[in-house]
Residue, then its C-alpha position, 0 to 999 in steps of 0.5 A: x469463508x472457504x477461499x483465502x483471497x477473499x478473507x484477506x481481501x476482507x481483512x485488507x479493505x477494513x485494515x487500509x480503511x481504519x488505518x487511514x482515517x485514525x493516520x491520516x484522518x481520510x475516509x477512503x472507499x474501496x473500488x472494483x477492480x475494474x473502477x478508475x476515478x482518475x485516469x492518468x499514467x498512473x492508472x496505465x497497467x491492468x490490474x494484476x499485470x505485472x507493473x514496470x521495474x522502473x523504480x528508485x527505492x529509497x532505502x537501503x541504496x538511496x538511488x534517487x528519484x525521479x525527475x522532479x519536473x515529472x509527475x510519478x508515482x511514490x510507493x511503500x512496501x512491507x515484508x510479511x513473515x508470519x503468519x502471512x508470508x509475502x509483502x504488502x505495498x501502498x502506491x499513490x499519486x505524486x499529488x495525492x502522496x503530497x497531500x496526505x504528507x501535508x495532512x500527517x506533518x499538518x503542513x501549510x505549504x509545499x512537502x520539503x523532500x521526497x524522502x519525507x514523502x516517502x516517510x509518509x507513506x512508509x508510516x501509513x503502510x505501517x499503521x495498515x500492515x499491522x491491523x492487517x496482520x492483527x485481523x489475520x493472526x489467529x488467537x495465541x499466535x504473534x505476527x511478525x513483519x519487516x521494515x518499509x522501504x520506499x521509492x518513487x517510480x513504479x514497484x514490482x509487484x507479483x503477477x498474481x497479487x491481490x491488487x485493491x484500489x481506493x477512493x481517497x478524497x477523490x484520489x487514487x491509491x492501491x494497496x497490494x498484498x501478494x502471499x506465498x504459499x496461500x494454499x498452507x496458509x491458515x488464518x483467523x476466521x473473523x470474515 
């Protein structure tokens, strides 16, 4: 396959399907970019528009979160060194981020904190970073990515990034993977 967007597309849809069945024990299905299931604030901006700079990261600065009375997005990002160089993010719905945080910790009631959620997603992001890394790593090379960090609010993602969404039981979740320097980049072709 001659274009690179569409291989990792590929590697990404596969990577964000096993990852969540085997973490959070979901099966999730991969929508057009133009596919809304759920329309909400969430769902305001375009796909592949830039998304709002209103976030509160958790780590490093621990700034906070939003309002609890309000419903907002949670988020998760990775930075990917090699072979890939860029960042990988997951953003769900305060809802659906609460639910699959009740799935992984096998929780009955109420999700005790956001940081918790925000754990929940970066444990996810994880899972999926590294089977995507796997699959695109050709042979005898080593990848290598970066801690999460978590927020709630909106991430910054770049203009030009691949934005997938997804079914999750009913749910909505993005995954965005934006790379530097795609047109050097050489990748394992299993697609």
């Amino acid at each position: 396959m001659n274009d690179p967007k569409i291989s990792l597309r590929l590697a990404l849809i596969h990577s964000v399907a096993e990852a969540m069945e085997v973490i959070a024990f979901v099966q999730v299905e991969p929508l057009s970019e133009d596919a809304v299931i759920c329309p909400s604030a969430f769902d305001a901006q375009a796909p592949g528009a830039l998304l709002g700079v209103e976030s509160n990261p958790v780590h490093p600065s621990a700034a906070g979160f939003p309002d609890a009375s309000q419903e907002h997005p949670y988020w998760a990002k990775l930075d990917l060194f090699a072979p890939v160089q860029g960042e990988i993010i997951i953003e769900s719905s305060a809802a659906y981020a609460r639910n699959v945080t009740m799935a992984l910790f096998d929780a009955d009631g109420e999700v005790e904190s956001d940081e918790v959620i925000c754990d929940s997603l970066a444990e996810i992001l994880n899972t999926i970073a590294g089977r995507f890394m796997a699959k695109v790593t050709p042979p005898l090379m080593e990848y290598q990515i970066g801690l999460p960090q978590t927020g709630a609010g909106r991430c910054p993602i770049a203009e030009d990034a691949i934005i997938q969404r997804f079914n999750a039981s009913g749910e909505e979740i993005k995954v965005i993977l934006a790379v530097r320097n795609l047109e050097k980049l050489t990748l394992n072709e299993i697609f």
